[in-house]
PyMOL Python script that loads the backbone (N, CA, C, O; Angstrom):
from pymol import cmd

cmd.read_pdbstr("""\
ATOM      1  N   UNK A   1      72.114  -3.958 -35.656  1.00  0.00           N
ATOM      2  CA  UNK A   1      71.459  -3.391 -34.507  1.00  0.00           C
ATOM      3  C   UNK A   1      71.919  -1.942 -34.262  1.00  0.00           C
ATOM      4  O   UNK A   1      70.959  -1.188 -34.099  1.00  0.00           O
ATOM      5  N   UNK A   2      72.888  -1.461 -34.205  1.00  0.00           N
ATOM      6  CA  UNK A   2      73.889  -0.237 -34.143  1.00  0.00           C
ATOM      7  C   UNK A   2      73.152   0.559 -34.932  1.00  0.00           C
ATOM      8  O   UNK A   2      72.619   1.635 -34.663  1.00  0.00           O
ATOM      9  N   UNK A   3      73.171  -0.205 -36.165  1.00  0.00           N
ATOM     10  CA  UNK A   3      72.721   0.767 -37.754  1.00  0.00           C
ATOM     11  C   UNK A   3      71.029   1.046 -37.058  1.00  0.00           C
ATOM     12  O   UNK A   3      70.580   2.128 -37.436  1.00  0.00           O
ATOM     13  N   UNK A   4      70.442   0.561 -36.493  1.00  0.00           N
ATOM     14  CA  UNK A   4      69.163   0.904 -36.312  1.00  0.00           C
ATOM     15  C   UNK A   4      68.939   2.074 -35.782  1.00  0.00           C
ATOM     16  O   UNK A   4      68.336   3.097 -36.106  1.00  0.00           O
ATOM     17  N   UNK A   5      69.787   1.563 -34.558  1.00  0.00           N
ATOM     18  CA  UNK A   5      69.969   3.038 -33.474  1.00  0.00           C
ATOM     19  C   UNK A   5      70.183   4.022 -34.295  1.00  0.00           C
ATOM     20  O   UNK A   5      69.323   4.697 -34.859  1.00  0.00           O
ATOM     21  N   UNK A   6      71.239   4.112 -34.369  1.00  0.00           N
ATOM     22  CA  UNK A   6      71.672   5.554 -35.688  1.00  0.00           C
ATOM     23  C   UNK A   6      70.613   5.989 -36.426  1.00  0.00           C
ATOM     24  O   UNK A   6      70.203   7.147 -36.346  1.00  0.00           O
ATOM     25  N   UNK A   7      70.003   4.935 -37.337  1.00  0.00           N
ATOM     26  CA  UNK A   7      68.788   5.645 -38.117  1.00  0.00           C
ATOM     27  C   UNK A   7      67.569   6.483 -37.083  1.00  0.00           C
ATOM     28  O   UNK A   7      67.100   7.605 -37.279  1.00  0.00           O
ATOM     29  N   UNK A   8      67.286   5.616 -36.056  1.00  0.00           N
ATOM     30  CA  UNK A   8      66.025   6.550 -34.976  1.00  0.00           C
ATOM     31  C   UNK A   8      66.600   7.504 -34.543  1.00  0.00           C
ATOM     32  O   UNK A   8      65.782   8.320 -34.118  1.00  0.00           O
ATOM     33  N   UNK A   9      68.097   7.980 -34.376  1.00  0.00           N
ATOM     34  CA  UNK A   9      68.601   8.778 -33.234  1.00  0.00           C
ATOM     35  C   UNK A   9      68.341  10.128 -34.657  1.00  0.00           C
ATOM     36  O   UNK A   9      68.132  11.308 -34.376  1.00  0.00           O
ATOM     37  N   UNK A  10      68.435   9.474 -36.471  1.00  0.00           N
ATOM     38  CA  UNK A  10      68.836  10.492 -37.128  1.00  0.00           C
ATOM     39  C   UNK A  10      67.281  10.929 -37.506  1.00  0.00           C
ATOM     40  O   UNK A  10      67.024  12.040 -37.969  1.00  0.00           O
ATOM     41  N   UNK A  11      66.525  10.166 -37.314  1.00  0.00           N
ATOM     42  CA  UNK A  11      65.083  10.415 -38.049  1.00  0.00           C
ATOM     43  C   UNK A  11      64.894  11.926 -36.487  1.00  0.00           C
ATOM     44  O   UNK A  11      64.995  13.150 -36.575  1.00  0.00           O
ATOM     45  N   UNK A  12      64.665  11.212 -35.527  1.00  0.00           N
ATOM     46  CA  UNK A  12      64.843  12.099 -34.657  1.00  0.00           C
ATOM     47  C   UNK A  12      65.482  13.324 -34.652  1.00  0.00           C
ATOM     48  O   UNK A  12      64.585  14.136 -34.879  1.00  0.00           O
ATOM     49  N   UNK A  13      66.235  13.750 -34.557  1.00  0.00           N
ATOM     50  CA  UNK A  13      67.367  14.996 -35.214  1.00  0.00           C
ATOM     51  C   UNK A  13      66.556  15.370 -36.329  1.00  0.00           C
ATOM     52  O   UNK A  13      66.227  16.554 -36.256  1.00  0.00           O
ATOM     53  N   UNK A  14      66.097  14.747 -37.384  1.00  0.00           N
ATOM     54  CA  UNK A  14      65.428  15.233 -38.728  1.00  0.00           C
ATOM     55  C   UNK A  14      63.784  15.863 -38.473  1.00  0.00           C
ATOM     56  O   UNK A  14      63.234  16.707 -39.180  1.00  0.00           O
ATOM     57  N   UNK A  15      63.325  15.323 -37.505  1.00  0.00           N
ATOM     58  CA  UNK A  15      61.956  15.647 -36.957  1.00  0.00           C
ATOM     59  C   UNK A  15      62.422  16.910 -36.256  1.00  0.00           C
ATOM     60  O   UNK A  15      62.037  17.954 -36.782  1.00  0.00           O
ATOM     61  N   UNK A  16      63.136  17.012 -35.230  1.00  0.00           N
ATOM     62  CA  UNK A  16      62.950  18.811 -34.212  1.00  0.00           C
ATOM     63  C   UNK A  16      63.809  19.499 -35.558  1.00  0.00           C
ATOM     64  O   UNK A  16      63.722  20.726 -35.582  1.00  0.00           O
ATOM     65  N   UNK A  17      64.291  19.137 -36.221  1.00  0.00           N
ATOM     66  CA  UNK A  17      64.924  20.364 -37.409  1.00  0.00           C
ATOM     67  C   UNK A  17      63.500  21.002 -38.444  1.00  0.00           C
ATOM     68  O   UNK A  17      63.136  22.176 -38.389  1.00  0.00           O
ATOM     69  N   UNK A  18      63.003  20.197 -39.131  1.00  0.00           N
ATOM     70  CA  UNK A  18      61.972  20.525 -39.458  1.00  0.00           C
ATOM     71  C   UNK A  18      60.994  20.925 -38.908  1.00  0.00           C
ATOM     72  O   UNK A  18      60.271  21.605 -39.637  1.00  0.00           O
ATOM     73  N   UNK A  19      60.591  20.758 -37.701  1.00  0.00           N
ATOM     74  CA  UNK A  19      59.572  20.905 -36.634  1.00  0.00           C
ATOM     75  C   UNK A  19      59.995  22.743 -36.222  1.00  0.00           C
ATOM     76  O   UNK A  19      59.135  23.441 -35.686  1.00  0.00           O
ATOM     77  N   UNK A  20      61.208  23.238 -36.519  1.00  0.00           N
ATOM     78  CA  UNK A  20      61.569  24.287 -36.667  1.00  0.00           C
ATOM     79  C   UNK A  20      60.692  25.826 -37.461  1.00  0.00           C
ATOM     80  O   UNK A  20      60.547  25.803 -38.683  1.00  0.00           O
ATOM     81  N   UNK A  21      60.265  26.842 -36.798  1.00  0.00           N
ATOM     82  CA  UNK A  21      59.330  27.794 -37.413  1.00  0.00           C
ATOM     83  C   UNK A  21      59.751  28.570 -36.856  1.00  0.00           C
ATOM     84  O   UNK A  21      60.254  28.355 -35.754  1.00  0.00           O
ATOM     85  N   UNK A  22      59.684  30.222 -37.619  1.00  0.00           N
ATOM     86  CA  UNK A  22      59.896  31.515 -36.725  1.00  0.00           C
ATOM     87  C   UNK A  22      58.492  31.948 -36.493  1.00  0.00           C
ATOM     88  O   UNK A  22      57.394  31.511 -36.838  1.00  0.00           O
ATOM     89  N   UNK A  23      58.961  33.085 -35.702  1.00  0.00           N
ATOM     90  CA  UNK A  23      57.893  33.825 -35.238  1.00  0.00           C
ATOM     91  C   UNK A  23      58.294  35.096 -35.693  1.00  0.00           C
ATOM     92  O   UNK A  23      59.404  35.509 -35.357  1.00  0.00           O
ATOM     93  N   UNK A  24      57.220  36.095 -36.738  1.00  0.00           N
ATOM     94  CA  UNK A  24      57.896  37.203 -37.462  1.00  0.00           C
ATOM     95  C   UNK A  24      56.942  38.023 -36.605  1.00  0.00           C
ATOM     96  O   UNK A  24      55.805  37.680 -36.281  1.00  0.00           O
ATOM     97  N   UNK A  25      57.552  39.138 -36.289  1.00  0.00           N
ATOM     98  CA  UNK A  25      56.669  40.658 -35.885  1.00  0.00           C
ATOM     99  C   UNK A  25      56.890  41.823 -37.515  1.00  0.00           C
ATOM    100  O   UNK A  25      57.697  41.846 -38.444  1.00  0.00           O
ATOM    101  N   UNK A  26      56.079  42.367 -37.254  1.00  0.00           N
ATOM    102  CA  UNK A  26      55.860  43.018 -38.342  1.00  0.00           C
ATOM    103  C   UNK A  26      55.646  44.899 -38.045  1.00  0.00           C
ATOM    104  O   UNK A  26      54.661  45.331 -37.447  1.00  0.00           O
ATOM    105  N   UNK A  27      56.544  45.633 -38.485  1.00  0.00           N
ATOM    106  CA  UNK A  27      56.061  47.125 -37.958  1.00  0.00           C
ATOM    107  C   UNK A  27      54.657  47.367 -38.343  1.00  0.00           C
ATOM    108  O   UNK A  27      53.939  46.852 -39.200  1.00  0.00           O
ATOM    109  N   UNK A  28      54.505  48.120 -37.634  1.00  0.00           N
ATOM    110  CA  UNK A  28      53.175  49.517 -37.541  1.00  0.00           C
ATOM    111  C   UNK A  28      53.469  50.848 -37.513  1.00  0.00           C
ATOM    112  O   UNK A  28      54.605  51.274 -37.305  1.00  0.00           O
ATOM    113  N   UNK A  29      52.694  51.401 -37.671  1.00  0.00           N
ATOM    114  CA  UNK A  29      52.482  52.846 -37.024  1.00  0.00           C
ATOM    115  C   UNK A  29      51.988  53.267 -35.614  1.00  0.00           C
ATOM    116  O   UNK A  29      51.874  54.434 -35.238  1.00  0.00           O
ATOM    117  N   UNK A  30      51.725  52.215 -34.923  1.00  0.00           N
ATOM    118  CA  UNK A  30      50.844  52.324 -34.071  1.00  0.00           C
ATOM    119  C   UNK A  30      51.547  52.108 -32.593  1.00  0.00           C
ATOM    120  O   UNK A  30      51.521  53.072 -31.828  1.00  0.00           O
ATOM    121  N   UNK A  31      52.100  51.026 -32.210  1.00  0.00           N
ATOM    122  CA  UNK A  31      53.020  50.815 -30.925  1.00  0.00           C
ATOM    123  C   UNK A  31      54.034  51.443 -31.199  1.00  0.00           C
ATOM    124  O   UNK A  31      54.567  51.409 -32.307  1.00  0.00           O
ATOM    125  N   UNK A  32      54.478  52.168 -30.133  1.00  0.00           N
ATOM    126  CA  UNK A  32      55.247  52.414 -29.654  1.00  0.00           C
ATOM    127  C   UNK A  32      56.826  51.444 -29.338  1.00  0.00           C
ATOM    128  O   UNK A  32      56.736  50.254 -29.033  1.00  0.00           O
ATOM    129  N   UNK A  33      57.989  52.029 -29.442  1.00  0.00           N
ATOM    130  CA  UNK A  33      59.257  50.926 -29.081  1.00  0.00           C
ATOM    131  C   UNK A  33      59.106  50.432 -28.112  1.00  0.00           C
ATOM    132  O   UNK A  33      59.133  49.206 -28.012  1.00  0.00           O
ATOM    133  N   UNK A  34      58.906  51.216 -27.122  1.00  0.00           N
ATOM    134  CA  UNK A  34      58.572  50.571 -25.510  1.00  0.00           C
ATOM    135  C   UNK A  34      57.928  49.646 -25.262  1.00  0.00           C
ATOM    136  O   UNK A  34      58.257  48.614 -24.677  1.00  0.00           O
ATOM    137  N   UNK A  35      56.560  50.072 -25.867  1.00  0.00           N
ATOM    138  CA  UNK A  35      55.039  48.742 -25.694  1.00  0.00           C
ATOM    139  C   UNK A  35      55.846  47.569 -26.595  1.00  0.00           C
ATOM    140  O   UNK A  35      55.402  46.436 -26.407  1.00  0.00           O
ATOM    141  N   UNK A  36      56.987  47.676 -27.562  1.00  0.00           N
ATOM    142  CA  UNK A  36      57.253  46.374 -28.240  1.00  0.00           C
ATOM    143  C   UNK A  36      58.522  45.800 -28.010  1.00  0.00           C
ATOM    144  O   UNK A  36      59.033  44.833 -28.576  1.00  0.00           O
ATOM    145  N   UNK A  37      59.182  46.865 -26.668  1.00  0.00           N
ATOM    146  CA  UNK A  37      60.252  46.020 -26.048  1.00  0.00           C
ATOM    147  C   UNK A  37      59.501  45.282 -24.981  1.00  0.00           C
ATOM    148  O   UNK A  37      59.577  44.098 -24.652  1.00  0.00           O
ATOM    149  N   UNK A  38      59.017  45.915 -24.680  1.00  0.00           N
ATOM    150  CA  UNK A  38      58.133  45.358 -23.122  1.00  0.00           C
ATOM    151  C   UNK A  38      57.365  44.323 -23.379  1.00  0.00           C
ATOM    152  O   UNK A  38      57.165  43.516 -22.471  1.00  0.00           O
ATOM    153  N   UNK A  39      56.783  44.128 -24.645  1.00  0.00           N
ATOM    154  CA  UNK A  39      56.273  42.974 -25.291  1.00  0.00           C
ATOM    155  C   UNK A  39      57.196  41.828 -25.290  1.00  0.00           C
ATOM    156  O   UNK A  39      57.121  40.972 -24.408  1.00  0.00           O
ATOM    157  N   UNK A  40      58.031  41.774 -26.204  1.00  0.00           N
ATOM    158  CA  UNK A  40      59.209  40.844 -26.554  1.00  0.00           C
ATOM    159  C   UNK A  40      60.131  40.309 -25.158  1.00  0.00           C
ATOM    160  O   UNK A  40      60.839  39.302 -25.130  1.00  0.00           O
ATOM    161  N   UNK A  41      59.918  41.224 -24.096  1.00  0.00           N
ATOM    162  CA  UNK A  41      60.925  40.802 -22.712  1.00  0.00           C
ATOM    163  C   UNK A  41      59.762  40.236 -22.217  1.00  0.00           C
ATOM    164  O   UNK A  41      60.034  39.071 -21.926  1.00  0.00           O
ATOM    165  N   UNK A  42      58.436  40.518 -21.944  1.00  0.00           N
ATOM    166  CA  UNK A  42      57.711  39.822 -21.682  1.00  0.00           C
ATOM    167  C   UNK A  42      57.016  38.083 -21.799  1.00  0.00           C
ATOM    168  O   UNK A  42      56.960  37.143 -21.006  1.00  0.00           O
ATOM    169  N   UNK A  43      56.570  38.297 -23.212  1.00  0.00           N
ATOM    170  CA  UNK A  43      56.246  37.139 -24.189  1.00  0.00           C
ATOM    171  C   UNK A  43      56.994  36.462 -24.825  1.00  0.00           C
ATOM    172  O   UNK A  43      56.593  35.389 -25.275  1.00  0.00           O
ATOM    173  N   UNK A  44      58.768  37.060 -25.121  1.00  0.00           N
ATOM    174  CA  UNK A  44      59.245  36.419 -25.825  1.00  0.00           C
ATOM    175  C   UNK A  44      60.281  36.144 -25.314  1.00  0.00           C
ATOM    176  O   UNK A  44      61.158  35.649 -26.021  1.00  0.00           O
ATOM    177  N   UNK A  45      60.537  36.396 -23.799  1.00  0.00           N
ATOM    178  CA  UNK A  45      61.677  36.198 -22.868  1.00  0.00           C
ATOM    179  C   UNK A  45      62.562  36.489 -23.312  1.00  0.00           C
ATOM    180  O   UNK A  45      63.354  35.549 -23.245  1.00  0.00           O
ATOM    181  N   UNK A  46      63.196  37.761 -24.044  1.00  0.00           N
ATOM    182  CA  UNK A  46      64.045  38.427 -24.790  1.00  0.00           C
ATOM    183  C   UNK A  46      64.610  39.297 -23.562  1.00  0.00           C
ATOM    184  O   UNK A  46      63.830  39.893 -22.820  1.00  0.00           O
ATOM    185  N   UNK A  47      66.151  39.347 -23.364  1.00  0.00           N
ATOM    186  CA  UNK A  47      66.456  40.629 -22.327  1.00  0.00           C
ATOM    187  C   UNK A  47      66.032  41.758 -22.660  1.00  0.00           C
ATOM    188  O   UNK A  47      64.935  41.944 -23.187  1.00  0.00           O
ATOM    189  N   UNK A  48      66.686  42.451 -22.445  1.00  0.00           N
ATOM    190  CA  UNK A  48      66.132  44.215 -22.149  1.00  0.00           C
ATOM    191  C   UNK A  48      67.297  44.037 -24.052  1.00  0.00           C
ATOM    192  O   UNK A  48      66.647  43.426 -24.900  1.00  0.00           O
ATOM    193  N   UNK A  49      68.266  44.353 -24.386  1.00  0.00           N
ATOM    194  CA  UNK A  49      69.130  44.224 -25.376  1.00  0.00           C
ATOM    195  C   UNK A  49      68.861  43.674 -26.405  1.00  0.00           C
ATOM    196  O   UNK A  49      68.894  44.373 -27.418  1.00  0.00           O
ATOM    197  N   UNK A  50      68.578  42.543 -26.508  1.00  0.00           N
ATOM    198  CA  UNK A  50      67.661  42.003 -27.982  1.00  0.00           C
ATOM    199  C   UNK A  50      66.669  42.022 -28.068  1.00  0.00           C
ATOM    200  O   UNK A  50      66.204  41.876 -29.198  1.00  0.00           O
ATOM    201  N   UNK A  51      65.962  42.172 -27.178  1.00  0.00           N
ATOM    202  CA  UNK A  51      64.166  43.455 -27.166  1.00  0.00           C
ATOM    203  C   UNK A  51      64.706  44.495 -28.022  1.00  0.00           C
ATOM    204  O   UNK A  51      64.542  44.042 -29.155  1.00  0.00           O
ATOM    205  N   UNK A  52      65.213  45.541 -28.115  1.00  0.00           N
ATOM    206  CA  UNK A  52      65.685  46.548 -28.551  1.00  0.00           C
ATOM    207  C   UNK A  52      66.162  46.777 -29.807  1.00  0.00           C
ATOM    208  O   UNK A  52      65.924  47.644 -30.648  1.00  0.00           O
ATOM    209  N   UNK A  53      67.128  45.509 -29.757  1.00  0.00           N
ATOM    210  CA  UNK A  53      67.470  45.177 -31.219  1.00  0.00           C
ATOM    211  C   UNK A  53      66.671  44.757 -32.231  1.00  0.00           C
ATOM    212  O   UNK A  53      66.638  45.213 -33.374  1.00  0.00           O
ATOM    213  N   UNK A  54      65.899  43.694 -31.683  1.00  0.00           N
ATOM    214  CA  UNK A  54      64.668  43.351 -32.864  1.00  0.00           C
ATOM    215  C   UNK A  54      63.371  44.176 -33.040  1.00  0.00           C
ATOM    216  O   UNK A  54      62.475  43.930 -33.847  1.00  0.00           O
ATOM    217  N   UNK A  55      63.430  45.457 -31.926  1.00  0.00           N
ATOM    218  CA  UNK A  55      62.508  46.666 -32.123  1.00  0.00           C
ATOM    219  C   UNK A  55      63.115  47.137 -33.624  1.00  0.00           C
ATOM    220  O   UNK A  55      62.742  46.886 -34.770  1.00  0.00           O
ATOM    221  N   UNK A  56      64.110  47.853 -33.136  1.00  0.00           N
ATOM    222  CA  UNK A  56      64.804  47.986 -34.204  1.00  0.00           C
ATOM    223  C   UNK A  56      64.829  47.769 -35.663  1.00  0.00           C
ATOM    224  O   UNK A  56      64.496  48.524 -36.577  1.00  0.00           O
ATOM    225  N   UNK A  57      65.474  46.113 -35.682  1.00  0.00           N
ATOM    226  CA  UNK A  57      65.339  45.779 -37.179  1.00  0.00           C
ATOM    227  C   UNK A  57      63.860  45.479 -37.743  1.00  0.00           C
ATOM    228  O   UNK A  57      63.594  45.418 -38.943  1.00  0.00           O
ATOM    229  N   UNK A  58      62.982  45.309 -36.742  1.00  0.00           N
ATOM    230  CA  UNK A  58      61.291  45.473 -37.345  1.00  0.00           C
ATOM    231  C   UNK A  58      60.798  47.020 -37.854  1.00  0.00           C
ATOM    232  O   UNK A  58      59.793  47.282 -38.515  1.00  0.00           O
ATOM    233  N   UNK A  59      61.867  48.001 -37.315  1.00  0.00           N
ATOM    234  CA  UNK A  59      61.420  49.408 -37.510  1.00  0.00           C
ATOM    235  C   UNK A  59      61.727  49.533 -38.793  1.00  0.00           C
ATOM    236  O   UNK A  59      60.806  49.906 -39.520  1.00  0.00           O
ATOM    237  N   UNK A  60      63.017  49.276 -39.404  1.00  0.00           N
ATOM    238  CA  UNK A  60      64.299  49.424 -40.319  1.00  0.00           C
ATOM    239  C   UNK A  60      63.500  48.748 -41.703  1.00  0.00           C
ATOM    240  O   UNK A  60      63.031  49.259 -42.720  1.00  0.00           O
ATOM    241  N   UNK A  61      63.605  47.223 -41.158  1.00  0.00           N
ATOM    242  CA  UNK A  61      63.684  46.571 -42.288  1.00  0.00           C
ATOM    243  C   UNK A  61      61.641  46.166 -42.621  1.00  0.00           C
ATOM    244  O   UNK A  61      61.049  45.831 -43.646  1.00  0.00           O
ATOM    245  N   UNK A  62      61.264  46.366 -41.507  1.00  0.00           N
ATOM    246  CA  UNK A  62      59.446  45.711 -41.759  1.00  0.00           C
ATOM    247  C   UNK A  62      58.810  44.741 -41.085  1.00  0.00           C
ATOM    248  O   UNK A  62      57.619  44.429 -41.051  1.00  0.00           O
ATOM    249  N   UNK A  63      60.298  44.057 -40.251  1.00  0.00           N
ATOM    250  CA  UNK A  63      60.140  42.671 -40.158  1.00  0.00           C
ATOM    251  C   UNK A  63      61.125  42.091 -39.709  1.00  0.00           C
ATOM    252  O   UNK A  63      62.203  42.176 -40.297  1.00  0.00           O
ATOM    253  N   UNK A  64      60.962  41.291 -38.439  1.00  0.00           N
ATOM    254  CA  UNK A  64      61.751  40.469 -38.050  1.00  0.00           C
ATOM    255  C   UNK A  64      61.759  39.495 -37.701  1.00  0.00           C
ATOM    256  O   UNK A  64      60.592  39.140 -37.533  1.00  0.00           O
ATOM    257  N   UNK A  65      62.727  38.417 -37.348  1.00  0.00           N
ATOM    258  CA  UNK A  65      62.130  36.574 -36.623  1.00  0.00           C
ATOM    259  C   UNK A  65      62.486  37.048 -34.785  1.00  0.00           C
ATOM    260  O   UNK A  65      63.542  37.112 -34.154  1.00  0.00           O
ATOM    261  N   UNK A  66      61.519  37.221 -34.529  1.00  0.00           N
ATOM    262  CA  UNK A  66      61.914  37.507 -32.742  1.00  0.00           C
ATOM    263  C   UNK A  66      62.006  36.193 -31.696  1.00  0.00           C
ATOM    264  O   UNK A  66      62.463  36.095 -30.557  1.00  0.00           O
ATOM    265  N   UNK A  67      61.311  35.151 -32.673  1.00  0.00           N
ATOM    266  CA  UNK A  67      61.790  33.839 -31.923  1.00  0.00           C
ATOM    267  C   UNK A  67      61.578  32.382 -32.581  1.00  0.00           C
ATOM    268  O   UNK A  67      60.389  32.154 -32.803  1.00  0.00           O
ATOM    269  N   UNK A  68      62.356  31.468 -32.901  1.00  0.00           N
ATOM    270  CA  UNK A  68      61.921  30.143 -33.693  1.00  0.00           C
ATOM    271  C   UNK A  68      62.137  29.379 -32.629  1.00  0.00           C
ATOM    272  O   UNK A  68      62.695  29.606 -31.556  1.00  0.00           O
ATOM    273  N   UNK A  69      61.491  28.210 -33.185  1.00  0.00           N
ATOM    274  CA  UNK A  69      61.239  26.986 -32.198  1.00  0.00           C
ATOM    275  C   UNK A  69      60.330  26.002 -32.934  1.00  0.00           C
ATOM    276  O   UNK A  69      60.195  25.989 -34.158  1.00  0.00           O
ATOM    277  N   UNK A  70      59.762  25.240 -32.139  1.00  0.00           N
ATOM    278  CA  UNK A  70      58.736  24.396 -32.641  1.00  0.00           C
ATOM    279  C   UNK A  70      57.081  25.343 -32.863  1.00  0.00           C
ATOM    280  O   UNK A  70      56.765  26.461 -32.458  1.00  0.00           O
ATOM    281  N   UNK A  71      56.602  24.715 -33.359  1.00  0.00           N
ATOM    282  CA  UNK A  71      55.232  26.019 -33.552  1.00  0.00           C
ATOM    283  C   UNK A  71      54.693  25.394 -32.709  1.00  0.00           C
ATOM    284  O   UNK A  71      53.727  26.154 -32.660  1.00  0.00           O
ATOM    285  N   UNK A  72      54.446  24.609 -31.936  1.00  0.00           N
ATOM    286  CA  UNK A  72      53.406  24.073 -30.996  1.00  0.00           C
ATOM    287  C   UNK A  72      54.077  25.499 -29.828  1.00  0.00           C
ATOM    288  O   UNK A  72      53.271  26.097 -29.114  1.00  0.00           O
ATOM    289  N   UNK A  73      54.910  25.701 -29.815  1.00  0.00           N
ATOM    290  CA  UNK A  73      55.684  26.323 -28.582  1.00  0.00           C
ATOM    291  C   UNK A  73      55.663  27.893 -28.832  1.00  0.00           C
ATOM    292  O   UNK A  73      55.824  28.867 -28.096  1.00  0.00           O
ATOM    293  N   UNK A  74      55.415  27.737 -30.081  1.00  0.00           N
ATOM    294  CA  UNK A  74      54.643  29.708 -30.468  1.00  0.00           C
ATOM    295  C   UNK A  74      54.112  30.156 -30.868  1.00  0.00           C
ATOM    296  O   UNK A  74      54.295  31.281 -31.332  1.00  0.00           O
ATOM    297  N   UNK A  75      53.119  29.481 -30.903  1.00  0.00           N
ATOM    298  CA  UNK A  75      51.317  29.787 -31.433  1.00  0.00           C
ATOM    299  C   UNK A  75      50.810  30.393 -30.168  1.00  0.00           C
ATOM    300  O   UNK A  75      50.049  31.312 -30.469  1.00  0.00           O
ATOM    301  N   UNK A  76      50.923  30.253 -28.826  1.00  0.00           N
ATOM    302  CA  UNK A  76      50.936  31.076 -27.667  1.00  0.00           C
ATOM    303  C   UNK A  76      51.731  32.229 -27.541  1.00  0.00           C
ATOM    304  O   UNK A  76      51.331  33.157 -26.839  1.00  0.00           O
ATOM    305  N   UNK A  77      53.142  32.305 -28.314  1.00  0.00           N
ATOM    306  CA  UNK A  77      53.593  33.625 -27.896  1.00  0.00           C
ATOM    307  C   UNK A  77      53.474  34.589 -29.105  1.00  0.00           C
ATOM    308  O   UNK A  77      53.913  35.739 -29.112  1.00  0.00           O
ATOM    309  N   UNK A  78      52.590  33.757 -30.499  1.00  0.00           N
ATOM    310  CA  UNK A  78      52.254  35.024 -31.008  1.00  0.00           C
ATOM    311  C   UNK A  78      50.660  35.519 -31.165  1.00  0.00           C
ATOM    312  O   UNK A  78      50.167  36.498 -31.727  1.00  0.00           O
ATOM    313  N   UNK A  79      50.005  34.269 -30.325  1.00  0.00           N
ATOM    314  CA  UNK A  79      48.735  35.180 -29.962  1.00  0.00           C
ATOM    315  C   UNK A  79      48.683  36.096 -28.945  1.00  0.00           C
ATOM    316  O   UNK A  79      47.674  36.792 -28.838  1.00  0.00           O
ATOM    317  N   UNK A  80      50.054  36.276 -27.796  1.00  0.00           N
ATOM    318  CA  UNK A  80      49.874  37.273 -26.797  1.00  0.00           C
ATOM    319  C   UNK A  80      50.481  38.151 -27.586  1.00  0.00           C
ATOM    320  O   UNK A  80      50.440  39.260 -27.053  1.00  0.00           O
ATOM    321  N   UNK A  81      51.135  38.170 -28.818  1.00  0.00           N
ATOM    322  CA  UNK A  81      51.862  39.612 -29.605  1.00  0.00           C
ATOM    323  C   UNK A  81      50.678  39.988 -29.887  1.00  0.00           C
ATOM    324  O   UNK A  81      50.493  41.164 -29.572  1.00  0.00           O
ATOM    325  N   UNK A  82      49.586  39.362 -30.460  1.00  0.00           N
ATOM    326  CA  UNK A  82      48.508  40.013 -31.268  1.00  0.00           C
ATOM    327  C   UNK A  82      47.994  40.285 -30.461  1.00  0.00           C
ATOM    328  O   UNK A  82      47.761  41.492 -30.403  1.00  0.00           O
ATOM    329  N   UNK A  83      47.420  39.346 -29.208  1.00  0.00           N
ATOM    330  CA  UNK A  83      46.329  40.278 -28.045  1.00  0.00           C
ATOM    331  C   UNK A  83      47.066  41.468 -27.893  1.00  0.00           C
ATOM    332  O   UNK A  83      46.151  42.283 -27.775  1.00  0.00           O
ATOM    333  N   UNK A  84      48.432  42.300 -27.794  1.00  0.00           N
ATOM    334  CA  UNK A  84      48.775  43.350 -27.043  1.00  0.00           C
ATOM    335  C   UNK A  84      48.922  44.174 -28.389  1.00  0.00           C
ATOM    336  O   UNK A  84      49.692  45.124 -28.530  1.00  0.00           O
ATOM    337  N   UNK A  85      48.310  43.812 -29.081  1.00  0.00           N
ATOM    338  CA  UNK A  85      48.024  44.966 -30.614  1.00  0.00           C
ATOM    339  C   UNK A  85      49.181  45.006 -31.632  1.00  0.00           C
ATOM    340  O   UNK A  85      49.228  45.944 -32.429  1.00  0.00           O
ATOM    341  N   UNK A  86      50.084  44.072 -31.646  1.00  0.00           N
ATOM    342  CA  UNK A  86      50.992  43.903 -32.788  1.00  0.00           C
ATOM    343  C   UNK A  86      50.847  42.898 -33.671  1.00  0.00           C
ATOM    344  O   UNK A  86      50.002  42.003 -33.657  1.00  0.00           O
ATOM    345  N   UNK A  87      51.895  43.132 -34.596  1.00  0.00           N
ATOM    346  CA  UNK A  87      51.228  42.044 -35.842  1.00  0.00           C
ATOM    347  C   UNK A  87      52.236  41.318 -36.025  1.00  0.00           C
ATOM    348  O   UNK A  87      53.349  41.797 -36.239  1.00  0.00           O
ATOM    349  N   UNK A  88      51.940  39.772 -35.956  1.00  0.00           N
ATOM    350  CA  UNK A  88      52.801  38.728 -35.805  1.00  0.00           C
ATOM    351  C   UNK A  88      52.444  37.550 -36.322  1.00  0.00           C
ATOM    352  O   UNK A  88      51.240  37.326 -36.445  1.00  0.00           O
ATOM    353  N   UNK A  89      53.297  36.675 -36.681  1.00  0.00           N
ATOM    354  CA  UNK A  89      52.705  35.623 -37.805  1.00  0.00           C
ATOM    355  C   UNK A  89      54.090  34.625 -37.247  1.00  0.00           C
ATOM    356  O   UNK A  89      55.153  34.962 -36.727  1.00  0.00           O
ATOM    357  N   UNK A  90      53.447  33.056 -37.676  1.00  0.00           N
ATOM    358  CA  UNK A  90      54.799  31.586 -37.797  1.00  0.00           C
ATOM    359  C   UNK A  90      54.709  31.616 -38.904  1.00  0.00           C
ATOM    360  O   UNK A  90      53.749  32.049 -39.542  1.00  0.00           O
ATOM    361  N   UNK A  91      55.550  31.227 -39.254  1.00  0.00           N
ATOM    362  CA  UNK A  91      55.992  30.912 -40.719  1.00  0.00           C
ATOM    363  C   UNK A  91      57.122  29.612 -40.255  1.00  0.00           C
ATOM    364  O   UNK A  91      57.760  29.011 -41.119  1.00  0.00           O
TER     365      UNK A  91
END
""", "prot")
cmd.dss("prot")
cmd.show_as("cartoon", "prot")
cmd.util.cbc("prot")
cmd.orient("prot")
């Protein structure tokens, strides 16, 4: 009976791990740092500080994960990246 529990408690644990996806922003030429901090504190409930930072490494590197979670839970926050003119994808 014990052993059962354990297995649902682990299948469970194994489901929200996999159920796991980022949310990538992608630079442009086009927004501005501001419009994509103000984005990310907005939509992605990021403070003012890791708004900045992941401006940043999207400037630098092309690309960044600005938020993972379940994708049911950010398929909404990366269609408000795209409504406000940035380019954003789950993976």
């Amino acid at each position: 009976m014990k052993e059962d529990f354990i297995e649902e408690e682990l299948a469970e644990v194994i489901d929200e791990v996999t159920d796991r996806q980022k949310l990538l922003l992608y630079n442009d030429d086009v927004n501005t740092f501001d419009h994509v901090i103000d984005c990310l504190v907005r939509i992605c409930r990021h403070d003012e500080l890791q708004a900045e930072q992941c401006a940043l490494i999207v400037h630098t590197k092309g690309k960044a994960t600005v938020k993972t979670g379940a994708r049911a839970d950010l398929i909404a926050m990366c269609q408000a990246l795209l409504d406000e003119g940035l380019s954003a994808t789950i993976e």
